[in-house]
N, C-alpha and C positions, 0 to 999 in steps of 0.2 A: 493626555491622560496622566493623571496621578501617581508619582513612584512611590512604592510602600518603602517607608526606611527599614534598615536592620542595623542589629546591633552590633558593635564590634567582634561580641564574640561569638554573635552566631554567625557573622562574615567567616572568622576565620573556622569555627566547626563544618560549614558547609564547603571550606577548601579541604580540611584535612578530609572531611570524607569522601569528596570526588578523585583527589590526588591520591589517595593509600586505597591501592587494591589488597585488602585481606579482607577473610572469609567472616571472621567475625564484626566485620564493621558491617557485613552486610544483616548480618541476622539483626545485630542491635540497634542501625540506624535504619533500616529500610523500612519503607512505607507500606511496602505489601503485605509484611508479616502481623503491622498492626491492625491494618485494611480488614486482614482475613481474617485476625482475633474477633475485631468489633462486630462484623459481621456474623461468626459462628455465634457469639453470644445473642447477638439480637433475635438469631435464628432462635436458638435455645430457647429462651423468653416466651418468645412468639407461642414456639409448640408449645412449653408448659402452662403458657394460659389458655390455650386450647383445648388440653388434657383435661385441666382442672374446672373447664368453664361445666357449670350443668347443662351447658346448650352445645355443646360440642357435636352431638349429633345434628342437629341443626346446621352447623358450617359445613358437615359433611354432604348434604344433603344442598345447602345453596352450593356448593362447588361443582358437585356433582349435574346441575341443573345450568348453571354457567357457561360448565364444561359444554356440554350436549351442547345450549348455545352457539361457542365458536365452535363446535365441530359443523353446523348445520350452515356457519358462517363461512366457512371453509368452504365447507360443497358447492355454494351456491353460487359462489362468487368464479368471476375469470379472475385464475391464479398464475403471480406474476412471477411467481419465486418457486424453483423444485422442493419446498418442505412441506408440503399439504401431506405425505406419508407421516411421517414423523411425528405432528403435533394432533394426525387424529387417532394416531396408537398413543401416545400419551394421554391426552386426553379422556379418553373411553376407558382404559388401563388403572392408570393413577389420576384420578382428576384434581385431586387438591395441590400438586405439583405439577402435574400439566399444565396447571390453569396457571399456576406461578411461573413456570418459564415460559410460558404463550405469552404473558403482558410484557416479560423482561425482553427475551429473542424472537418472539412470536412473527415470522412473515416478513421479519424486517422489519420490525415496525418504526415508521418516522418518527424523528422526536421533532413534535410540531414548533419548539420553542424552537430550534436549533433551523429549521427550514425557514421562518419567519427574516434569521438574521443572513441567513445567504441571500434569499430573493431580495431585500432589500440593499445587499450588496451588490448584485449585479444588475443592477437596476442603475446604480449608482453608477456601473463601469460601462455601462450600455453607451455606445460612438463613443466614447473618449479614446480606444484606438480603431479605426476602421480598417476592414479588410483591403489588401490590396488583391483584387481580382482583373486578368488576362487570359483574354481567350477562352477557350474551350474549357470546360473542369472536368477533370477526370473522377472515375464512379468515387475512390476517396473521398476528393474533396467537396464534391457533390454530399455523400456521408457525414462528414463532419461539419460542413458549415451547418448543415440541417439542426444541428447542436451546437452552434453557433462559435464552431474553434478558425481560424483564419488559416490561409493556406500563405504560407512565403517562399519567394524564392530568388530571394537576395543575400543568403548567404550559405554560408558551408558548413557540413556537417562532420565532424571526428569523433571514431569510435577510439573505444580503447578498452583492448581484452582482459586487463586485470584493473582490480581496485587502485592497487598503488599507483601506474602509471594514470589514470582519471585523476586520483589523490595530487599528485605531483601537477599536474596541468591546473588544480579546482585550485593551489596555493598560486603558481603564478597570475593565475586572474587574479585573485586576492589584491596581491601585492602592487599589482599595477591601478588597482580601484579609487575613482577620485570623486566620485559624488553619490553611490549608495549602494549596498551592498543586500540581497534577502537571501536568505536560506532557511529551509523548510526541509527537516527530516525527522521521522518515526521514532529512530535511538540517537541520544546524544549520550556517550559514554565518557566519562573520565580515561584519560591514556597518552598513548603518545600523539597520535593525530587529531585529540581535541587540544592537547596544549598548544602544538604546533598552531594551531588554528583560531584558537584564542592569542596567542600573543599578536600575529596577524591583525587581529580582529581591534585589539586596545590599541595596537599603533595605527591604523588606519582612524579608526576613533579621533585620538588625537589630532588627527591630520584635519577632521571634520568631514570624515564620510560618515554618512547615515547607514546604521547597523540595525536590521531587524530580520529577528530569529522566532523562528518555530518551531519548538521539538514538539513529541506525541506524550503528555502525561502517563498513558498507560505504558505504551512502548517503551517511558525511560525510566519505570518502579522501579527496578530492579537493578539501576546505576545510579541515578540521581537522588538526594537529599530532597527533603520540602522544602517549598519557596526558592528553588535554586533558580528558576524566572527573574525574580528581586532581586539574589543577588549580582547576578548578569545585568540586570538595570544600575546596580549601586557601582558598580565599574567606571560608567562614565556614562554624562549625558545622551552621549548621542547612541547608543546602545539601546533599544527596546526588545524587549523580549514576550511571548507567548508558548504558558505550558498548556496546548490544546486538551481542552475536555479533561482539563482537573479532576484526577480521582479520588474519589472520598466514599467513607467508609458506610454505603448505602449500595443497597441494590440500585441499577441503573440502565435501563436498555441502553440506554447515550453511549455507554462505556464499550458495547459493538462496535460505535462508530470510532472507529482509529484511524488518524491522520498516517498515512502509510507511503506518503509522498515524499520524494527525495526530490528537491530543488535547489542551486543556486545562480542566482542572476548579481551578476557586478555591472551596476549602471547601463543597463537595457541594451548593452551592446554582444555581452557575452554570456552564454548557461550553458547549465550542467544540470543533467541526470541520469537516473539509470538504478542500479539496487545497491548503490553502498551507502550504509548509513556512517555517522560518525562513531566508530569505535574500530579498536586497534585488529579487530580478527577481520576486516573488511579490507584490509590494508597488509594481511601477512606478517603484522606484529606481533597475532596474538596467535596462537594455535588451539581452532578450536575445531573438531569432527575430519580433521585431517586439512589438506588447504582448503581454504574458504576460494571458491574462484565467486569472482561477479564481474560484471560490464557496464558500460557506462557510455555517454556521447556527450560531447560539446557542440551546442549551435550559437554562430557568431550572427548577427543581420538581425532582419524584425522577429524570426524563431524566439531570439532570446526577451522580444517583447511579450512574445505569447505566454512563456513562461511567467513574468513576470508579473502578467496581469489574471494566471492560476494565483500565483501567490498572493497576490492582493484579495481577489476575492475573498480568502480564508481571513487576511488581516482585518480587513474593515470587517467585514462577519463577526469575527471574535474576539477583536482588540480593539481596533479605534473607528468606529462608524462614521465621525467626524473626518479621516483623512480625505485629504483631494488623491486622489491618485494620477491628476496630468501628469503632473514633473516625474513621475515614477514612468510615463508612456510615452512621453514626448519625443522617443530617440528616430529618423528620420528612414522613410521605408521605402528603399529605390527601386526600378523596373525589375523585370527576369537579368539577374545575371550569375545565381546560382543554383543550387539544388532545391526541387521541393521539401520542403519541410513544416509538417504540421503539428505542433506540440495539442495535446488534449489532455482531460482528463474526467474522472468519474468520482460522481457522491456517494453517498446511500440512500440521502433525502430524498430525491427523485425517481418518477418513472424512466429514467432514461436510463439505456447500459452501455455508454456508451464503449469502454473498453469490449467488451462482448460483442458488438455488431461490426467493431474495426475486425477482430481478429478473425468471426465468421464471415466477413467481405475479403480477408485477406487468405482465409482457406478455400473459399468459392470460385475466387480468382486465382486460384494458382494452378497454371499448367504442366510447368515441371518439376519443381522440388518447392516443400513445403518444408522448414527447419521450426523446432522449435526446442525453448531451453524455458524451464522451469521446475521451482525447487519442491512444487506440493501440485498434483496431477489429479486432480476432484473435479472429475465433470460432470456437469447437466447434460440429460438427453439429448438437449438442441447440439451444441460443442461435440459432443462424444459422436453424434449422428455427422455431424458434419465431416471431421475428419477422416471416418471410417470410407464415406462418401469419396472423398478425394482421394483417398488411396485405392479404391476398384475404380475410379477412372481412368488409375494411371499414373498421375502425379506421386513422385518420391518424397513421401511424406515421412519423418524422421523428427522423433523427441526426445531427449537427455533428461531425465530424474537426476537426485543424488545419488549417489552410492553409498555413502555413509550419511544416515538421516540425522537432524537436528530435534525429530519429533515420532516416536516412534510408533504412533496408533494415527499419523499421518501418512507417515511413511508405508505402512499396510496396505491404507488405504487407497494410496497412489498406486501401489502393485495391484492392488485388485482391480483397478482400472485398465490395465494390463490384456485382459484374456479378449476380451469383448474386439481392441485396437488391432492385436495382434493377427485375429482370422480377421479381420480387414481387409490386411495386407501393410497396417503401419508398422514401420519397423521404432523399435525402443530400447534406450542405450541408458544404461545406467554407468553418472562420472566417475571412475575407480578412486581417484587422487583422492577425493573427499568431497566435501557438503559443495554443491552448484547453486548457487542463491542468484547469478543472472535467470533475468527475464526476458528474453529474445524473442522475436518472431521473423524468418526470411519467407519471404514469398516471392520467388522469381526474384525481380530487381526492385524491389523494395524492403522495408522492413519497419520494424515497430521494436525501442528499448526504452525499458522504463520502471514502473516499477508493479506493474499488474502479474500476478500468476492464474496461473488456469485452477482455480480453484474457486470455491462460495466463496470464500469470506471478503477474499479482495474482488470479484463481480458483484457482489450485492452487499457487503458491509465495510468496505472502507474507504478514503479518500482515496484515490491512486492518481498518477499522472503518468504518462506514455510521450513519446514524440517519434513521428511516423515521418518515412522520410523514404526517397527513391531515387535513382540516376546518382551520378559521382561515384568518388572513390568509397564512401562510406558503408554503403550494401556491399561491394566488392569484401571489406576490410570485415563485416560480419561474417561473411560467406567463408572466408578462408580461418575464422576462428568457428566455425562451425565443424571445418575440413578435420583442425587440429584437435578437436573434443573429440571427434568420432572415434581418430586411431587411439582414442588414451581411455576411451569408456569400454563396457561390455556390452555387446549385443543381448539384447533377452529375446527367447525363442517360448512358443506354446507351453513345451516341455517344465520351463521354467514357472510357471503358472499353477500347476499342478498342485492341490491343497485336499488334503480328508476333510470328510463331511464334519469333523468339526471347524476346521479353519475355514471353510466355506460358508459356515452359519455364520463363526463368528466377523469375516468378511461382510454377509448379507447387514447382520446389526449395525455394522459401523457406520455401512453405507446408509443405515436408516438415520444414523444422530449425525451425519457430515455437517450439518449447519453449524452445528455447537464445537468443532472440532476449530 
């Protein structure tokens, strides 16, 4: 693929902007604030030839008729997604906005160009690494191969209960990396743990390991400079870089789909995931809504193949259709001699959910204690019915919110999910310390970390990736970081729930626009 040059001096504006955290570099250099200028103006425009048009009642009138349309499209159809409330009160209500955020958010809608270039990527990946299958498959792996993710169990899994110490373990893989290195996350931030990470990155370079990166365009408006892709390529040859799903200053259903995945694989032997993206408040350098806690796991054996051929998927998709991906899969996948472990993951493109029927198999199947950690708690019926399910059977079913929210009409949100759980019989603990951004699931002697939350946006609009895993020290090692949230959060009781008939309407609304949240 082609490297775009740059010039010397927008090399060095693009260091001084990522390296200088101050507030005004953010207003003057960032992309979002221009994004949203261009865009109100176009809005503007729009209306006022609308206003002016002598036929303006005319657009009223086809909108309106449009509207009815998908609303009757709605009804008739088996509906895959909880927003059919939503877009047929918009709809019926406001139809010439309706109709504008139905074509943009509407149902989820596939962006057919964007599906075109997956399937043809995993088409491409199809046997290039084969499952290694023994014996009997339990209902898991039964589940996921159905979705065609591999089950291993050739090597070992390590959790690790805060950012830093994952951080410190994701640099010694680094270091020791001798033939290719991927990483795939949502935020790459300017700070102390992208420096770290990049000098890492340029002396391994040198060395001639092959370096390919994926941030989230959208996810890194708000830290990153344009073209800052380029210049991570202008670094050194062997560096390739991908700003997934480029944002520009256009309305775009696309821009739902956010790469939301934290991966990295060092030469198919060793990965990392979990919820830390690259930036300093993930790591306890930075202080932000009080301690940031999150989790993480490392799987060494064919796990870290699995990962690595998540990743690729996305790369030949998005970047280079032309790669071979053997030499990226070629690393050797011996008998049973360690833990099961199955890494997955989920699109938006497709019918599949796949995170959502792991976690509903892992709530179905659990007979003693069900744990769960997640930072945004928006469930669908199915989720919400399930859990409540497991807790009048009996099963200690148990989930940690933040305490201190990063989002505050999320954060509502998640509490008013609350009341319905509570006469269940699920007990719910909000983290006192500050924002909880791990994504956990224990069920009995298994578990699932990664980077999905119990919310819409990540089950039905973004990339995500998980790695499910059971037996060994590693569930144990959840289990007892589960023990240690509990004593340090607050219980919430009915009592707490409690809201006037305004906070309850305004509850019922929000629950009506959770898609758009």
């Amino acid at each position: 693929m082609g490297r775009k040059r740059l010039t010397k001096g927008k090399i060095k504006w693009i260091e001084r902007t990522v390296e200088t955290d101050r507030s005004y570099k953010v207003i003057v250099y960032n992309r979002a604030i221009a994004s949203i200028l261009l865009l109100l103006i176009n809005l503007a425009l729009t209306v006022a030839l609308l206003m002016v048009s002598d036929f303006v009642w005319a657009w009223h009138w086809l909108a309106a008729a449009l509207a009815v349309l998908a609303v009757l499209y709605l009804t008739g159809r088996e509906q895959r997604r909880p927003t059919r409330t939503l877009w047929i009160i918009l709809l019926l209500t406001v139809p010439l906005v309706g109709l504008s955020l139905y074509l943009l958010y509407g149902d989820g809608k596939t962006n057919v160009r964007m599906m075109g270039k997956l399937k043809r990527a995993r088409k491409k990946l199809t046997d290039v690494q084969p499952a290694i299958q023994e014996g009997e498959q339990g209902e898991m792996e039964t589940l996921l191969s159905s979705f065609g993710y591999n089950a291993y169990t050739d090597g070992d899994v390590t959790f690790y209960p805060t950012g830093k110490e994952l951080f410190a373990a994701m640099k010694e893989a680094l270091q020791g990396a001798k033939e290719y290195i991927l990483m795939e996350f949502f935020i790459l931030s300017g700070g102390k743990m992208w420096k770290e990470l990049l000098t890492i990155l340029l002396r391994k370079a040198e060395e001639g390991v092959k370096i390919k990166l994926i941030y989230d365009d959208f996810g890194s408006i708000f830290s990153l400079p344009p073209r800052y892709a380029n210049y991570l390529e202008s670094l050194h040859p062997n560096i390739e870089c991908l700003a997934f799903n480029k944002v520009y200053p256009i309305f775009s259903a696309s821009y739902n789909h956010r790469d939301h995945r934290k991966i990295l694989v060092v030469d198919g032997r060793t990965a990392f995931t979990g919820g830390v993206n690259i930036a300093d408040e993930y790591i306890d350098e930075k202080k932000r809504f009080g301690y940031w806690k999150d989790t993480g796991v490392r799987i060494c054996g064919g796990g870290a193949l699995g990962l690595a051929r998540i990743f690729l998927e996305t790369w030949i998709a998005f970047k280079d259709p032309e790669l071979d991906p053997a030499p990226y899969l070629s690393g050797k996948i011996a008998k049973k001699t360690g833990e099961l472990a199955i890494p997955f993951a989920d699109d938006p493109l497709s019918d599949a959910r796949v995170s959502e029927s792991v976690f509903l198999q892992m709530i179905s199947s659990a007979k003693e204690r069900l744990y769960i950690t997640t930072p945004y708690l928006v469930l669908d019926e199915t989720l919400r019915a399930a859990l409540c399910l497991a807790a009048m059977r009996g099963v200690d079913v148990r989930i940690i919110t933040p305490g201190i929210p990063d989002k505050k009409l999320v954060y509502r949100l998640t509490r008013a999910n609350y009341d319905a759980l509570l006469k269940a019989g699920v007990r719910i603990y909000e983290y006192t310390p500050g924002f909880l951004h791990a994504k956990q699931t224990l069920s009995d002697g298994s578990a699932a970390v990664g980077t999905t939350n119990y919310d819409y946006r990540s089950l039905y609009l973004h990339f995500e990736n998980m790695l499910y895993f059971q037996g060994g020290g590693a569930v144990q090692e959840v289990e007892r970081d589960f023990q240690e949230l509990f004593l340090i959060s607050k219980e919430r009781t009915l009592a707490d729930t409690k809201r006037n008939f305004f906070g309850r309407a305004f509850d019922t609304l929000l629950r009506i626009f959770e898609p758009l949240l």
